[in-house]
N, C-alpha and C positions, 0 to 999 in steps of 0.2 A: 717711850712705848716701843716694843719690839715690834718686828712688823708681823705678827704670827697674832698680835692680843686682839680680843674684838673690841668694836667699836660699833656704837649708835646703837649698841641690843637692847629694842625699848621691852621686847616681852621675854619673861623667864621658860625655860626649857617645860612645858605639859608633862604630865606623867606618863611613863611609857606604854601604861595600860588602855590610854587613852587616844592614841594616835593611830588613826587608822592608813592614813597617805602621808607618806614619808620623803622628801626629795633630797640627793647629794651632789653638792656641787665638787667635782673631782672625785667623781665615785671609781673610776678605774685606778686610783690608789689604792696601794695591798692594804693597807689597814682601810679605809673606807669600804673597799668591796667586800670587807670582812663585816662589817659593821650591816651592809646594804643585804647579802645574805643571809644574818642574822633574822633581822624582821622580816625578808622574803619566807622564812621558814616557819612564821610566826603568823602569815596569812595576811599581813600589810602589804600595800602596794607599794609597792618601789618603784623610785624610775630616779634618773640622774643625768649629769651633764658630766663631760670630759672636754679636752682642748684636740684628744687625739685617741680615734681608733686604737687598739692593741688587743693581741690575744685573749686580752682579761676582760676587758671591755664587747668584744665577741661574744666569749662566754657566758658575760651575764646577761647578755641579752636572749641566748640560747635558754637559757636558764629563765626565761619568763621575765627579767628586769629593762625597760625600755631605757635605753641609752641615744642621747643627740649631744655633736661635737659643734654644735653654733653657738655660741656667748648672744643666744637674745632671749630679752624678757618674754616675747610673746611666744616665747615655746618652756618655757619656765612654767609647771602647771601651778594655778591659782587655787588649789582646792588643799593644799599642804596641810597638812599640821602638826609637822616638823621641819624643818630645814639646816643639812647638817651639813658644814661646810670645812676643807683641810687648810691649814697655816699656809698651804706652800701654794696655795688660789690667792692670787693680787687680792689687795682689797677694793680695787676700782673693777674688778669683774662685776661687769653688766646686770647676772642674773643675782650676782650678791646682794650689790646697792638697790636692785629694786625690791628684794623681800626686804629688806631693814629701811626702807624707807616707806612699806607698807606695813608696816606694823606685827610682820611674821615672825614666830621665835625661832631665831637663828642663833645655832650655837655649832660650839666646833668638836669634831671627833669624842674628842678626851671627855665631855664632859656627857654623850653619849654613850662610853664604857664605861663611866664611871660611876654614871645611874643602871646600867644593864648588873652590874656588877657590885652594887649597894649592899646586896645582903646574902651573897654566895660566898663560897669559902676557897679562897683566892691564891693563886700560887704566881707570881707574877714576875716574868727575865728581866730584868734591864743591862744595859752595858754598850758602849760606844760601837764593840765587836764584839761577834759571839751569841748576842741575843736570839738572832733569827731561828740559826740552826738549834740551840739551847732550847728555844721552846718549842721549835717543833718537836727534837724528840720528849722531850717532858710528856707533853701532849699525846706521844705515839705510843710512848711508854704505858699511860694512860689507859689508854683506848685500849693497845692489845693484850694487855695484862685484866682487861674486864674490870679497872677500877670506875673508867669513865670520868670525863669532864667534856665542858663545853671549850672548845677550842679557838683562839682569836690571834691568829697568825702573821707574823711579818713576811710569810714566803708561800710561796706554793708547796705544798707535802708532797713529797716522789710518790709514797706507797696509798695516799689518797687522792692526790690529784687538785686540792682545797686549801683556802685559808681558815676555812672554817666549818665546824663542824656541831652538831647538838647531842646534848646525852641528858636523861633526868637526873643524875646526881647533879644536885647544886652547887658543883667543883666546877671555876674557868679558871683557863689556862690561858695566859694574857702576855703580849708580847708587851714590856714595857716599855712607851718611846719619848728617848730625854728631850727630842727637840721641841722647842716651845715649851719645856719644864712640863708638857702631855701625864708624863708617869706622875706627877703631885696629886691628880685627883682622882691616884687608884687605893685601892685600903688593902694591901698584903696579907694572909695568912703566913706565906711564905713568900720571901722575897729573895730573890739571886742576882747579881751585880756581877759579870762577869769582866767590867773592864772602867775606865773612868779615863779615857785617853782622850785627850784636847781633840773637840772636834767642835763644829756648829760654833765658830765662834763666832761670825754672824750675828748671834741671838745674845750669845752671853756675855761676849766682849773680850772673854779672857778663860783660862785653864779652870784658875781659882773656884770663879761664879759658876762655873759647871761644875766640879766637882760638889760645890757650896749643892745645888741640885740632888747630886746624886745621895749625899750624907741628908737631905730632907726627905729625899724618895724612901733609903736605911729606915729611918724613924718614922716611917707610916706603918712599920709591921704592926701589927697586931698583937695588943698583951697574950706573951704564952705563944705567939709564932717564933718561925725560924726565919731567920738571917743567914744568909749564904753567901759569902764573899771570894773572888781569887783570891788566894794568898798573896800577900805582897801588896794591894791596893793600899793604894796612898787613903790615909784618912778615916779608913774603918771606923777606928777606934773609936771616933767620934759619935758613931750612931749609936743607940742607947738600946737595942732591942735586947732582949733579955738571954735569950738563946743566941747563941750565931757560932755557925760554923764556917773553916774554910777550907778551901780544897785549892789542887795542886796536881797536875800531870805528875808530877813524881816528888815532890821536896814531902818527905814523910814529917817535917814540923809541919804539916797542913792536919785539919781533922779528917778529912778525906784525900787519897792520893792512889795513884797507881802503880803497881810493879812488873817488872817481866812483860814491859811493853816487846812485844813482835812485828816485825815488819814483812807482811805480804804482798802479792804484788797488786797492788787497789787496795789492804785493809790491812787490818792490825786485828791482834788477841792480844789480853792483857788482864789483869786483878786489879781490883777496886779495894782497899783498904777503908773499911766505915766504921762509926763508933759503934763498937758490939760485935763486928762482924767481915768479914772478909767475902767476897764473892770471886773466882777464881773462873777465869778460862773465859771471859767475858769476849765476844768476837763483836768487831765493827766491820762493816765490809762497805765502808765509801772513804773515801782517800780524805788526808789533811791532821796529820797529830795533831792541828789545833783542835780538831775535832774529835780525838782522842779526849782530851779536856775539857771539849762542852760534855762530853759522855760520860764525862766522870761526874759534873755538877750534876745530869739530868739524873744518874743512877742514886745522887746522894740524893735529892728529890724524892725519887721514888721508893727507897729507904726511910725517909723520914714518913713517910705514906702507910709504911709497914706493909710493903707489897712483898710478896714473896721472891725470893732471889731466882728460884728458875725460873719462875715470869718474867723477871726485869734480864735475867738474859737471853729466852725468848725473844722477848720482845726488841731488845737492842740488836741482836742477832738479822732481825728481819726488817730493820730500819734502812729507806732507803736513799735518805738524803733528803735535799729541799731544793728543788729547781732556784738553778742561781748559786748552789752554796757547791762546791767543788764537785760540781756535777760533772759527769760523766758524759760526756755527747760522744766522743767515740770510745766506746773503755778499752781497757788491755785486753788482747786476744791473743792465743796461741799462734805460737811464730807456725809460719805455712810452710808448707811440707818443701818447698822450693827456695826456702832460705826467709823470706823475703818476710818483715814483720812491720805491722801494722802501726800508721800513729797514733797518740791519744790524744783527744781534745776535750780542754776540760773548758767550762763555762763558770764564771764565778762574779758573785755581784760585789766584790772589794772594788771601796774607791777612798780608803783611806790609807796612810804607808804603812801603818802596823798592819791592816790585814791582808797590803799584798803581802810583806813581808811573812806572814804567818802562810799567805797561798804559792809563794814561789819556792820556798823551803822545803815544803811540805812535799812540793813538785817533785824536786829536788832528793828529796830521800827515797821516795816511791821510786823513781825511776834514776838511778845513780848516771846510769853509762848514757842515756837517751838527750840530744839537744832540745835544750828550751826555750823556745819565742814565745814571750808574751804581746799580745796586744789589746793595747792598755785606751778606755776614754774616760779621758776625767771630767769630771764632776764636780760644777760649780767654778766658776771664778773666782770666786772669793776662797774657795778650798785650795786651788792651784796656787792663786798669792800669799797662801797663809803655809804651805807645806811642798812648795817646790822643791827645795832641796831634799827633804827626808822622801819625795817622788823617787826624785832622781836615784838615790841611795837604793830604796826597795827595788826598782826596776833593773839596776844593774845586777842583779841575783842572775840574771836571763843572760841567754848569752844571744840574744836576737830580740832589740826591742822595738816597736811597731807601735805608734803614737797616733790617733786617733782626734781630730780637733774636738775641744774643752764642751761638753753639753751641758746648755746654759741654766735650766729648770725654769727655776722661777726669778733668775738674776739677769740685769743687763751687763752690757762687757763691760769689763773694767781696762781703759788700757793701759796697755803694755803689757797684757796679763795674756799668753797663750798657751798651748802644748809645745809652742818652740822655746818659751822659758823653762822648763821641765828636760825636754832633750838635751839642751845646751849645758846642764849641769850633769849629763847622765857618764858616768868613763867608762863609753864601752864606744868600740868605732862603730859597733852594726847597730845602727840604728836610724830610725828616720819618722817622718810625718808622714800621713798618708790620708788620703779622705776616704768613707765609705765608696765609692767605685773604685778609685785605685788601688784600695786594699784588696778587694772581689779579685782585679787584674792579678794584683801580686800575686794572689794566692794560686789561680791555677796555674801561674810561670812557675812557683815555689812548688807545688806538688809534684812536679818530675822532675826534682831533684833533691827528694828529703832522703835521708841515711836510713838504707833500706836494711843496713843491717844489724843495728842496734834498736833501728826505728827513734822516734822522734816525740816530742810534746810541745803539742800549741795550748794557749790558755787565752783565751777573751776573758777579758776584768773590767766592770766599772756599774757604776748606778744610770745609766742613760738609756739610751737606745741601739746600744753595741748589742742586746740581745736578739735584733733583729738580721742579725747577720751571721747568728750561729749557726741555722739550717744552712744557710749559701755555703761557708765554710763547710758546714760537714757533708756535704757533696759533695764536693769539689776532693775534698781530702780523702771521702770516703772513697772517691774513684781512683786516686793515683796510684 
């Protein structure tokens, strides 16, 4: 048994018509706070438990949702009648064991979106990398284009500020999540797979059995949906849906691709090639050709929609990104009149090697002449022992790398497993460990002397709690 499967659930999930008091156990997870917003919007009481304060956790309590970080029963309210709990909460947490061993129907996320989502008409990301941003813009596309759907987000939206959002067309927009095989109990209209790269193997064991996942997730579309795959994915072929197309930043054997990509300084313009149709002069304005490419699946999305092409380039046009996805904390600004030019810092929630590799390239192209330090915290022990070396590999893209100690989640250490096994394979001399205060340190030494006349790019990357340290940083940089 995985450790993500339930266990002891003596009673079945209520109808959702039916539940007036609602409790989440790790409700400041982005898909739970997604889920906890939903029914706050619906006039249900919410209220939840977390291990740890954060921005989002703030929020939702700003937002009417009562939020307590103590693991005890007696603050756990007794009057539920739901209880929805994430894989990545032990299954020996306190307030868990005591609803299931009171008789409360306790179930987990997936099986929550999956009844929200029973009888709408379903456009749903999945993929290792790519998903987040993919469906947020699907979803913005969405909204600005006046098609409308209901939105279920793996990130925070730049241009709304949310993971989640409501509209009366019975369209959701559904971030699909592989871990704990979550995505099996969604039903596709449209379905997108943007990547199938060994991750979480933890759960699965192996590459195989996840991909085995992703080709079951394939086969949930719906008779007469579309299939939307990268080109190139191992395995497609296997999925049986009837329609399926694929897409491709540029390889024109895709069904969908783009041409006359341009490179700005922060964005890009470029064409979308669709079946039927071309759409021409398409602007993105936040950084990351990978993200060129999710823009290419969200547009064939909204093509399949039959939305109108000046809408869909309106609407991409005014897309602002996804806090955490190659955001912009200090952007590119016009060199000052005294020479002297500005650095950029970008924040990004990669903590896998393909998507740094996709985020330090990317860096990398935007900004040719400008030095780049990444600093990087990994994520998971079990991720760091399973992909040390292809670490090592993506981070030497940087020509200054700045190592962060391993954030644990929901794992205990494993030893011999650290951020000095990752360093140690890295071939580059500049580089080192550092802990959040010494990094703080470094950084205001390093700001009076970054290359003032090219300017410079710092990048914080990882799934932990490196996001706490981006404001510190962007003082500190924003003064030099």
């Amino acid at each position: 048994m995985s450790n993500g499967q339930d266990q002891n659930q003596s009673i079945s999930m209520p109808s959702l018509g039916d539940v007036n008091r609602i409790y989440f156990i790790g409700i400041g997870g982005i898909g739970m706070s997604a889920l906890a917003r939903y029914f706050h919007s619906k006039g249900v009481a919410v209220s939840g438990y977390d291990k740890t304060e954060t921005p989002l956790t703030q929020v939702l309590v700003q937002e009417g949702i009562p939020v307590h970080y103590t693991d005890d029963a007696g603050l756990a309210p007794k009057d539920a009648d739901l209880v929805v709990y994430t894989p990545a909460v032990p299954q020996e947490q306190t307030e868990l064991v005591y609803y299931r061993t009171h008789g409360y129907p306790v179930v987990k996320r997936s099986d929550v979106l999956g009844a929200i989502t029973g009888t709408a008409f379903n456009i749903c990301i999945a993929g290792t990398h790519g998903k987040t941003t993919t469906t947020t813009m699907v979803a913005h596309l969405l909204r600005h284009s006046g098609h409308g759907s209901n939105a279920f987000l793996g990130g925070i939206s730049a241009n709304y500020d949310t993971n989640f959002w409501s509209n009366p067309n019975n369209v959701c927009v559904v971030e699909a999540d592989e871990y704990d095989r979550s995505f099996l109990k969604l039903n596709p209209d449209i379905a997108v797979i943007t990547s199938m790269d060994a991750d979480h193997l933890d759960i699965y064991g192996n590459e195989a059995s996840m991909q085995d996942a992703f080709v079951g997730f394939g086969n949930k579309v719906k008779h007469g949906g579309l299939l939307l795959t990268k080109f190139g994915l191992k395995r497609t072929r296997e999925i049986a849906a009837s329609r399926k197309w694929t897409y491709s930043l540029g390889n024109d054997a895709a069904d969908v691709y783009a041409t006359d990509i341009r490179i700005g300084e922060g964005g890009y313009t470029f064409n979308v090639v669709l079946p039927g149709e071309t759409i021409n002069n398409l602007a993105l304005n936040i950084g990351g050709m990978h993200n060129v490419e999710n823009a290419i699946a969200a547009v064939a999305v909204a093509h399949a929609l039959e939305i109108d092409a000046d809408r869909i380039k309106a609407a991409l046009a005014a897309f602002r990104g996804v806090h955490r996805r190659f955001e912009y904390i200090i952007p590119p600004q016009p060199k000052e009149a005294g020479g002297y030019v500005y650095p950029v810092l970008i924040d990004d929630y990669a903590h896998h090697p393909t998507e740094l590799t996709a985020l330090l390239k990317s860096a990398a192209s935007l900004f040719p002449q400008r030095k780049l330090t990444v600093i990087f915290q990994p994520h998971l022990y079990s991720r760091t022992k399973d992909f040390a070396n292809e670490f090592a590999v993506s981070l030497a893209l940087a020509e200054h790398i700045i190592l962060l100690p391993i954030y644990p989640a929901r794992e205990v250490p494993i030893e011999g497993v650290s951020s000095e096994m990752i360093l140690d394979k890295i071939d580059r001399s500049n580089k080192q460990v550092l802990d959040k205060k010494a990094l703080l340190d470094w950084a205001a030494h390093y700001a009076g002397t970054m290359d003032k006349e090219f300017g410079e790019v710092i990048i914080t990357a990882g799934a932990g709690d490196i996001d706490a340290l981006v404001q510190p940083l962007k003082e500190i940089f924003s003064k030099a």
